[in-house]
N, C-alpha and C positions, 0 to 999 in steps of 0.2 A: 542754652540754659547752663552746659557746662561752664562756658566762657565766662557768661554773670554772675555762678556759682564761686568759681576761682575772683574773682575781681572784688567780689565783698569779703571774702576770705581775708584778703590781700590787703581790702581797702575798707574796713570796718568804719572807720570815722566817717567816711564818704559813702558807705551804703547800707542799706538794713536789709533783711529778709521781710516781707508782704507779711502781712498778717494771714496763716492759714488754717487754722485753728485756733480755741478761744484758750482762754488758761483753766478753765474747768477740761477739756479734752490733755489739754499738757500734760494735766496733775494724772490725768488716767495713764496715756501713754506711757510717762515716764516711769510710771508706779508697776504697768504690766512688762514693759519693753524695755527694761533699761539699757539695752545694748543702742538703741535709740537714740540717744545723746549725745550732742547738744538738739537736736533738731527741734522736738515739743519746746522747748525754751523758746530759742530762736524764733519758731512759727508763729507762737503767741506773744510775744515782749510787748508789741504795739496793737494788741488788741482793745485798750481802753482807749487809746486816741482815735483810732479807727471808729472805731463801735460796731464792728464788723468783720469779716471776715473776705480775703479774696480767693477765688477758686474757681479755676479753670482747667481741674484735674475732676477726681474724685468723687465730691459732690455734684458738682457740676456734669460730670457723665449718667451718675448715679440720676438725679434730678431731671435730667431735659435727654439722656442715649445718650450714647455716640452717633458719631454721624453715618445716619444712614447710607450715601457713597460709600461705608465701609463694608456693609452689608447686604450689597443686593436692593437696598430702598428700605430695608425694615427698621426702624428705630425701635430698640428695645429700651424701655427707662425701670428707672427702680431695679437693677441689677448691680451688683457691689461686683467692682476692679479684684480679681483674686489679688494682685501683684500688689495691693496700696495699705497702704499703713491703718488707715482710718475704716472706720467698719459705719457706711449711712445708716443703718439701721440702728444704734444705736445714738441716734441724733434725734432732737426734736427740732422740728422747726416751724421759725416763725416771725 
C-alpha cells in the first residue's frame, strides 16, 4: 500500500485514490480533524461517479469482523478499529 501510496502521489494524472468515504463524511472529518488533510478530500473526490464507496478497511471489519484465524475462530462484528479515522457507528447504512 505504501508503494501505491507513493506512485499516485508521484503520478496524480495517471492515478486517483478509491472512493473511501462519501463527501458528507469529508465535510465531517475535515471540519473535526483538520490535521487530516488532504485525505477526506482525496477519499471522497470520486464519490459521485462511483455511487459508492470502496472499503476493505474499517467498515468492512466493522460490518463482516475480522478474520476469525485472527482470533482463535471467534468473529466479532460491529466492533469500531480504535486506530481508524472513521467512527461505523456514526454511519447509516443502506
Amino acid at each position: 500500500m505504501l508503494i501505491l501510496g507513493e506512485f499516485m502521489d508521484k503520478n496524480q494524472n495517471l492515478a486517483t485514490q478509491l472512493t473511501t468515504i462519501t463527501t458528507e463524511w469529508s465535510n465531517i472529518l475535515s471540519h473535526r480533524y483538520p490535521a487530516l488533510e488532504p485525505f477526506p478530500t482525496r477519499s471522497s473526490q470520486h464519490c459521485k461517479v462511483f455511487e459508492g464507496i470502496f472499503d476493505a478497511a474499517t467498515l468492512g471489519q466493522y460490518l463482516t469482523g475480522l478474520d476469525p484465524q485472527n482470533s482463535r475462530g471467534i468473529r466479532s462484528v460491529y466492533k469500531v478499529p480504535t486506530d481508524h479515522v472513521i467512527n461505523p457507528y456514526d454511519v447509516k447504512f443502506r
